[in-house]
N, C-alpha and C positions, 0 to 999 in steps of 0.2 A: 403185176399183182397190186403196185401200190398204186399203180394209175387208176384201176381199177375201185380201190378202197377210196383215193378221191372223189374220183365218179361219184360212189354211193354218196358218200356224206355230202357232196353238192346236191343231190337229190334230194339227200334228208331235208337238209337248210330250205332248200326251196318249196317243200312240201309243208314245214315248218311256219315259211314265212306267209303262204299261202292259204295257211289254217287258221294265220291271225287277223288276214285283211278282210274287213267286211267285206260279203257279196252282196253286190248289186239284187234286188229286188228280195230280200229277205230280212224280213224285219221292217222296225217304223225307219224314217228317212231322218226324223231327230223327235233326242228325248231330252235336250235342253231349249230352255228360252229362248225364243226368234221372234224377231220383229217383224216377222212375216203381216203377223196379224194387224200390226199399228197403222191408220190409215195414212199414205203415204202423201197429203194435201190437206190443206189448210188453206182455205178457199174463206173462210170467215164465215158470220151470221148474223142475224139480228137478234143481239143478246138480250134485250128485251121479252121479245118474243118466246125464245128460249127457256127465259124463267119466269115466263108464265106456265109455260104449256110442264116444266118439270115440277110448280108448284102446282097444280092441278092435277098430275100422277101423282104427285107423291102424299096429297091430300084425300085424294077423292079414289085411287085405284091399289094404294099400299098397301097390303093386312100382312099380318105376321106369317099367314099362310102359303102368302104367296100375292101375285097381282089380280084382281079382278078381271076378266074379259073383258067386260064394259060397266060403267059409275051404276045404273040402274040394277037392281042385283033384290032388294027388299031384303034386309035384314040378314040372318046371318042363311040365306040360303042362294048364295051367291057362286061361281065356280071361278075356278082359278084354271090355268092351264099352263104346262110345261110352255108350250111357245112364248106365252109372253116372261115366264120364269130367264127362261133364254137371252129373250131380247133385252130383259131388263138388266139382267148380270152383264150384257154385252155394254151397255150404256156405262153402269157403274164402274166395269174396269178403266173405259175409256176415258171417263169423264176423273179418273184420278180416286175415286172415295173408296180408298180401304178396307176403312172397316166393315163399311158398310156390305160394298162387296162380299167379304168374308161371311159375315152374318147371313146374308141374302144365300147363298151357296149351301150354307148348313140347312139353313131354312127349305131350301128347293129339293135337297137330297134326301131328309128328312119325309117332307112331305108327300114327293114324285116318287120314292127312289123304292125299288122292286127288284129283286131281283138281277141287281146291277145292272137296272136300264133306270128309264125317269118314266113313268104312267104319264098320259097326253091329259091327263082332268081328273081332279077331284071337287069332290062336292063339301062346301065348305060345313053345311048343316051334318049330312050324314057320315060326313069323312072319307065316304067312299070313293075309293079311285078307280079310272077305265083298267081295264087289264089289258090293255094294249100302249103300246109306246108310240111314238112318230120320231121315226130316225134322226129327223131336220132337228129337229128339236132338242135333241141328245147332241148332236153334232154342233147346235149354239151352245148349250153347255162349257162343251168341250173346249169350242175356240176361245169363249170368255176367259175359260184357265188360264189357255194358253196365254191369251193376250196382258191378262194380269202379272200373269209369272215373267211376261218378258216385259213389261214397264215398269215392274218392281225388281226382276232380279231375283226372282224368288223360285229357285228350282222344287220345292216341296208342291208348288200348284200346277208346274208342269207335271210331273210324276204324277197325281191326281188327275189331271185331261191323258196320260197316257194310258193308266190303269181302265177309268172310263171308256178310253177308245179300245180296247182289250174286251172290255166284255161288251158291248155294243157290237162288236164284230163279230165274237162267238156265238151274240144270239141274232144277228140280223143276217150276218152273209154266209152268202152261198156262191160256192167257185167265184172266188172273189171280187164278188157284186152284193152291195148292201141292198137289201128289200124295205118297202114302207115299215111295217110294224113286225114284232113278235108278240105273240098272244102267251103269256105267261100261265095261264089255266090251260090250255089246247098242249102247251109246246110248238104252237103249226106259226112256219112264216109267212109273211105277204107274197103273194105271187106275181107281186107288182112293184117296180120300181117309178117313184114320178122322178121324173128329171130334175126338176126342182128341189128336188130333196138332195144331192149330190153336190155339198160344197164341198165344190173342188179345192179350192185354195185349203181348207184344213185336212180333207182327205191326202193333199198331197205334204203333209206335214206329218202324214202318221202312218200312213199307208207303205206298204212295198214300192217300189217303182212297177214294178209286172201291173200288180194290180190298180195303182194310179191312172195307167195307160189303159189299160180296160175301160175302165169307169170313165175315164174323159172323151175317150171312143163312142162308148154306149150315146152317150148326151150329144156328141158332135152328130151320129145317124140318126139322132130323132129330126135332122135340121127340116121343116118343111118345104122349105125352097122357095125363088124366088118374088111369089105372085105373093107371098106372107112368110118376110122371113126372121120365125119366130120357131119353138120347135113345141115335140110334141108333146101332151102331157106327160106320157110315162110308157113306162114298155111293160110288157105280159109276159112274161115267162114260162108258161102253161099253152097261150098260144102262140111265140114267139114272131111278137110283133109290137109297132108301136100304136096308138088309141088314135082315134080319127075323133074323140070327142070336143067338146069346145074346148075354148081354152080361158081359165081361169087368168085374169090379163096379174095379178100378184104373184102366182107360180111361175107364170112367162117372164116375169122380170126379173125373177129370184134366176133364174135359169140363167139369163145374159148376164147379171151380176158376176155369179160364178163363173162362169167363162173368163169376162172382162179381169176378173181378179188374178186366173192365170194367164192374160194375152191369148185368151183364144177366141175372144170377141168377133164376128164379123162385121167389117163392114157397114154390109146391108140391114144388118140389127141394127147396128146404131143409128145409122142416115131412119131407119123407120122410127123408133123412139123417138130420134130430134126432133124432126113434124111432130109426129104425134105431139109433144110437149110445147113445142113454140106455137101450136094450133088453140090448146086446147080441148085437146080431142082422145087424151088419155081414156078410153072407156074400160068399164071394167070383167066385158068377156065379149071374146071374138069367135065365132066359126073360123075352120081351117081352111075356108074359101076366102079369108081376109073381111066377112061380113061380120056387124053388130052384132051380138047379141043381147048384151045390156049395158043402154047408155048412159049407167053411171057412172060417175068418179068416184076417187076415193085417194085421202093424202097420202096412204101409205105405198099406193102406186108412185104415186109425183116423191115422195123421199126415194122410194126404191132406187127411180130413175136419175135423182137424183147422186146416191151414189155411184151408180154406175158413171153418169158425167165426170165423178170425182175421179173416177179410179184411171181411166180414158183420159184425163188430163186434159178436159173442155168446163174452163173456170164459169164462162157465160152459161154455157148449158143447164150448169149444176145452180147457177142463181137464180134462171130461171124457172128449173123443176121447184127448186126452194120457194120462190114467191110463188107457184102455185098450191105448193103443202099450205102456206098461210089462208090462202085463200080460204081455209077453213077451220082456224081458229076461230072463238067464241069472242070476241074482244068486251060486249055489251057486260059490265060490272055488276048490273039487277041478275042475268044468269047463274044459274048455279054449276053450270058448265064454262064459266068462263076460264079464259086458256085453255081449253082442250079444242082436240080438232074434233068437232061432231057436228050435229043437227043441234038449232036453239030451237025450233019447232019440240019436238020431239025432248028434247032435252038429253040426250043420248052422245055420249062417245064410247067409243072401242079404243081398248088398248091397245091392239094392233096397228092402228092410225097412227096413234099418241107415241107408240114407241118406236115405229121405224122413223119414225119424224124426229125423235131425240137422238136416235144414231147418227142420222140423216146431219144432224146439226156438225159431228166433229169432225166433219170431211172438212 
């Protein structure tokens, strides 16, 4: 009998102890500070350069609102967009400035914030904002948090990317796979996942493991294979499959970025990048037959590329992506786009250029 009354109470304890160990794939993976997010190289820049191109954001693309898409805008009817609200918080945590940060964060959530997602645009004249979100967008957000809270120590702004990644997931996922957008007037989600939209490296900081593993699977089967290997733009869900359309060569990089961030980089992506960049030959959309489709450039492809060199731990690569972002800086002093990376025809930059190009710098 008392063998027996041991027995039980060994059961108990172990049921006990059992009840207290986290399980595996339930819940986020952490809710404190990691350095996950700090880039992990220091490869240098040309600091000149640098603060040109940051005094020309921060003169000509700053408003209280939020960042301008691009400098030509006419007065106060200009648009602002969650993406670069993203990119630009992402700069600011790295780049060290505080307060700034902080303010910039009030200012985005204020302005984006709906429904505990961030709206992809507002109109700076009528105030009105899309009613739809872009996940990628909410998911810079997020990292930016993250990233500040862990080169400051400050667990109040992780809690903040945690909460955010909480409601971001109750409105975008489904069996746990984030979709493009939630339509806040509909209630209806995207039926599409773009690949590029799936930074993994913060997914896998907030996410379950169950569902990490999904979501990094999903991205690894769009792979196109070897004649072009780059992958697809996004999967359907509705007709369970991946898109055969071209491919946006900035979504394609965002793609191998995220991979390269958790070591799941191929190879043969990289070896294709490299050319491409030591060529020249970066264009800016490809058919999935490996053909042109439009042979433009653009810096925010060459910084993209360039992080991914950073993160891969090829210092020449990443100098050479670098000196081709310059390539399209403004240098001429009579422009009124000087330091930005644009067209001096046209007179025109995009902040999209301008800011992956200042991230681009703290690798």
């Amino acid at each position: 009998m008392k063998r027996i009354q041991l027995l039980l109470c060994g059961l108990f304890l172990i049921a006990m102890i059992a009840g207290c160990t986290p399980k595996q794939g339930n819940g986020p993976t952490t809710n404190q500070p990691t350095d996950t997010f700090i880039p992990p190289t220091k490869y240098g820049h040309q600091q000149e350069r640098v603060d040109q191109l940051r005094k020309f954001v921060s003169t000509n693309l700053i408003k209280p609102a939020g960042v301008l898409s691009q400098n030509q805008t006419g007065g106060d009817n200009g648009v602002v967009l969650s993406e670069s609200a993203g990119l630009w918080l992402i700069y600011l945590a790295q780049s060290g400035k505080k307060a700034q940060f902080r303010e910039t964060y009030r200012q985005t959530a204020k302005a984006f914030g709906t429904d505990g997602l961030l709206m992809y645009q507002l109109q700076l004249g009528t105030k009105k904002r899309s009613r739809v979100n872009a996940t990628l967008d909410d998911l810079r957000v997020i990292r930016s948090l993250s990233l500040y809270a862990a080169l400051n120590h400050d667990r109040r702004y992780q809690e903040k990317a945690v909460q955010r990644f909480a409601r971001l997931k109750q409105k975008v996922g489904q069996t746990g796979q984030l979709r493009d957008f939630y339509d806040v007037h509909s209630h209806q989600v995207s039926s599409l996942t773009s690949l590029a939209y799936y930074d993994l490296l913060t997914l896998r900081a907030f996410e379950t493991k169950q569902n990490y593993a999904r979501q990094l699977r999903l991205v690894q089967r769009g792979y196109l294979g070897s004649k072009l290997p780059l992958y697809a733009a996004n999967y359907n869900w509705s007709h369970k499959q991946y898109s055969r359309q071209p491919l946006n060569t900035s979504e394609v990089l965002l793609t191998l970025l995220h991979l390269a961030e958790v070591k799941h980089l191929r190879a043969a992506s990289l070896q294709w990048l490299s050319h491409k960049v030591t060529s020249s030959t970066l264009y800016n959309r490809y058919q999935i037959n490996g053909t042109v489709s439009n042979w433009g450039e653009s810096a925010a492809n060459y910084a993209i590329a360039a992080r991914i060199f950073a993160v891969t731990r090829h210092p020449r690569l990443y100098q050479l992506a670098m000196n081709q972002v310059w390539r399209f800086q403004i240098q001429d002093r009579r422009s009124v786009i000087q330091g930005g990376l644009g067209d001096a025809n046209q007179k025109v930059s995009y902040a999209f250029n301008d800011l992956q190009a200042l991230i681009s710098t703290g690798y």
